[in-house]
C-alpha positions as CSV (number, residue, x, y, z in Angstrom):
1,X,-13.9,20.6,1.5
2,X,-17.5,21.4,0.3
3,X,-20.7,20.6,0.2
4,X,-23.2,20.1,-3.1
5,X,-24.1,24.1,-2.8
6,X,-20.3,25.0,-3.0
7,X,-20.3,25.8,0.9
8,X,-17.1,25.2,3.2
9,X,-17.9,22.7,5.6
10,X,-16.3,22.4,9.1
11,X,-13.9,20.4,9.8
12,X,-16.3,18.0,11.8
13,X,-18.4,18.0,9.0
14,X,-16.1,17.1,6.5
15,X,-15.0,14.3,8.6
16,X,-17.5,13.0,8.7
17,X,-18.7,13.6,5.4
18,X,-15.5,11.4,4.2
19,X,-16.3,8.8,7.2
20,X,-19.9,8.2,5.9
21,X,-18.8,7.4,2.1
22,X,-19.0,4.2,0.7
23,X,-15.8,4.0,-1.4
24,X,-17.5,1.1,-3.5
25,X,-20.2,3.9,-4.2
26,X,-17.3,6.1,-6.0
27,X,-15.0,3.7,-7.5
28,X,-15.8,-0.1,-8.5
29,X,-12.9,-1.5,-6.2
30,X,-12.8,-5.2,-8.4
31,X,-12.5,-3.3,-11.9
32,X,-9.7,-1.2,-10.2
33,X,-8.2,-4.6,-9.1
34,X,-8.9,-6.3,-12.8
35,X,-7.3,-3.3,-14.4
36,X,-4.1,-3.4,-11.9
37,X,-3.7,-7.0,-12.2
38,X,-4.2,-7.0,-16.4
39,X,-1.5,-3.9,-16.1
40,X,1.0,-5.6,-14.1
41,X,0.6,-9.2,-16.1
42,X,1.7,-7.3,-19.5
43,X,4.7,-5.5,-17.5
44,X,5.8,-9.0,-16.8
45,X,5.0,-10.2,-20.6
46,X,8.3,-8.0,-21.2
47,X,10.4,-9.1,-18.7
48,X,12.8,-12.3,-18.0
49,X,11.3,-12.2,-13.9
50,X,7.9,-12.0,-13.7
51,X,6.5,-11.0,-10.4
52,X,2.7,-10.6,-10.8
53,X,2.0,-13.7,-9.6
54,X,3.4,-13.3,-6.3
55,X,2.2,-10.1,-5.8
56,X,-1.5,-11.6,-6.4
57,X,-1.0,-14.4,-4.1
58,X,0.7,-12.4,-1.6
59,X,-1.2,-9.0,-1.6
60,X,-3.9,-9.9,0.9
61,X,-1.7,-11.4,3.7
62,X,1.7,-9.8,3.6
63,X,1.9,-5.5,3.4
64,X,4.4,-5.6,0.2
65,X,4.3,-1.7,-1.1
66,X,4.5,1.8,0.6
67,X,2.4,3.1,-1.8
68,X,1.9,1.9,-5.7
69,X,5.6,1.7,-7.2
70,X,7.7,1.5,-3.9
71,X,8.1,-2.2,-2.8
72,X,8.8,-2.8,1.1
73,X,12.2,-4.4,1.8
74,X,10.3,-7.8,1.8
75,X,9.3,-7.7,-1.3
76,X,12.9,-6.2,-2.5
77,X,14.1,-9.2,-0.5
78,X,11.8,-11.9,-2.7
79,X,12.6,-10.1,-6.5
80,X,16.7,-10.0,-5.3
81,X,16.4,-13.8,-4.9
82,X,14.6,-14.0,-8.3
83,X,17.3,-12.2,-9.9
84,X,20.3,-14.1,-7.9
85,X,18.6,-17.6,-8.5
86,X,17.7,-16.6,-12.6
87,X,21.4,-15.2,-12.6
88,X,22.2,-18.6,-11.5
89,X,23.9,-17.7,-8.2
90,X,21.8,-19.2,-5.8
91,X,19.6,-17.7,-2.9
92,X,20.9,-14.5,-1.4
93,X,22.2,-15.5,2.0
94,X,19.9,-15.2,4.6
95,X,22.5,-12.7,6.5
96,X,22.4,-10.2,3.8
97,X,18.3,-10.0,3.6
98,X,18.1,-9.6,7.4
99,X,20.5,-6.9,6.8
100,X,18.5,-5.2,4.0
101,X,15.2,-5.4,5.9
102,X,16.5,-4.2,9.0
103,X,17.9,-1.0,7.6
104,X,16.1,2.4,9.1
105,X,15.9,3.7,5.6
106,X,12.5,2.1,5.1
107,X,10.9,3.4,8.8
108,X,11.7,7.0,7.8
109,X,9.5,7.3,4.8
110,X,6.0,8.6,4.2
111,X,3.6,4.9,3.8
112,X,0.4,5.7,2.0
113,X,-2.4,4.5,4.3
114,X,-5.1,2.4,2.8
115,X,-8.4,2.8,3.6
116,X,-10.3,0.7,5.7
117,X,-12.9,0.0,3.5
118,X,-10.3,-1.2,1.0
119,X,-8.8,-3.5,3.7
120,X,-12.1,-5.0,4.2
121,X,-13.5,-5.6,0.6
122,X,-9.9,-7.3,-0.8
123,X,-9.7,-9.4,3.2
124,X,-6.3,-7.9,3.8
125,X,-5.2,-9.8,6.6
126,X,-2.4,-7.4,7.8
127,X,-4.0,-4.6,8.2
128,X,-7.2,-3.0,9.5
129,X,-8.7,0.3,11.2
130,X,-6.3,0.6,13.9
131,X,-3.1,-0.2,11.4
132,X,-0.3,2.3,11.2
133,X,1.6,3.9,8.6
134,X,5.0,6.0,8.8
135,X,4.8,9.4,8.5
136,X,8.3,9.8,7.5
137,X,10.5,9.8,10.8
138,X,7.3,12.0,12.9
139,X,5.1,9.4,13.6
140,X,3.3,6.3,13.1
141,X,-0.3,7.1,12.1
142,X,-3.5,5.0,11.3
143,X,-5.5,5.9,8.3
144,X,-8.5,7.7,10.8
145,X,-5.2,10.2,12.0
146,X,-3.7,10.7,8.8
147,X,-7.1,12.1,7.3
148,X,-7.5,13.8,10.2
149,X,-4.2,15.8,9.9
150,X,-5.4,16.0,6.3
151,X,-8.2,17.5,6.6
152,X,-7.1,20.3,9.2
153,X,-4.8,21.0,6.3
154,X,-6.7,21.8,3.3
C-alpha cells in the first residue's frame, strides 16, 4: 500500500490509513444498496420463486450469504422450502433442514468479512466489530484480523 507520493507505507501506517477511511467517503453505500436491490428484483422478474423480498427484509437481522452469490445453509434452507411448497410437496421436514445446516461443509469455507462501517450504516443486527468470519478450516477471524493478515500480505 501507498501513499499520494507513490511511497510504500509501513504496515502500521497502512493500517491505519485503512482504519481512518470513511467507506461512505469512497463509495455511496445506499446507491450500492438501490442498485443491488433493482439487480436482484429483475433476477426474480424471470423466475417462478422470487426471493428478493426476503432477502430485503431479512438482510439486516439474519447473516444469509458468505459472500455475494454463496447463500448460508439458512437461506438454502428457506429457497428449498420455496421450491418443495411451489412443487406442491409441502414443507421440507424439519429433520432434513437440521441436517443440512448442521453439515461441516459450510464451517470450512473462506466467509468474506464485512466491514464494520457497513454493519453500522445498513443496522445489521448480527454482526459488528468483534464478529467472526471462517477462514476456511484455520480459524475464525473478525474483520480487524482478517485485514490485518491482509495487509502483512501484500
Amino acid at each position: 500500500m501507498t501513499n499520494t507520493a507513490g511511497e510504500r507505507l509501513s504496515f502500521e501506517q497502512a493500517l491505519e490509513k485503512y482504519r481512518s477511511t470513511d467507506i461512505n467517503e469512497i463509495v455511496d453505500l445506499n446507491q450500492f444498496h438501490e442498485i443491488s436491490l433493482a439487480k436482484m428484483q429483475n433476477l426474480d422478474s424471470k423466475v417462478d420463486i422470487p426471493m428478493n423480498w426476503y432477502t430485503e427484509q431479512n438482510f439486516r437481522k439474519e447473516h444469509l450469504f458468505r459472500e455475494i452469490s454463496h447463500p448460508l445453509p439458512e437461506l438454502y434452507s428457506w429457497m428449498g422450502n420455496q421450491i418443495s411448497e411451489y412443487m406442491g410437496l409441502g414443507p421440507i421436514p424439519e429433520k432434513v433442514i437440521r441436517n443440512f445446516e448442521s453439515q461441516q461443509y459450510s464451517k470450512n469455507l473462506l466467509a468474506v468479512p464485512i466491514h464494520p462501517q457497513v454493519l453500522d450504516h445498513f443496522n445489521i443486527e448480527w454482526g459488528d466489530e468483534d464478529t467472526t468470519y471462517s477462514y476456511f478450516n484455520i480459524a475464525d477471524l473478525t474483520f480487524q484480523e482478517h485485514l490485518e493478515r491482509y495487509l502483512k500480505y501484500i
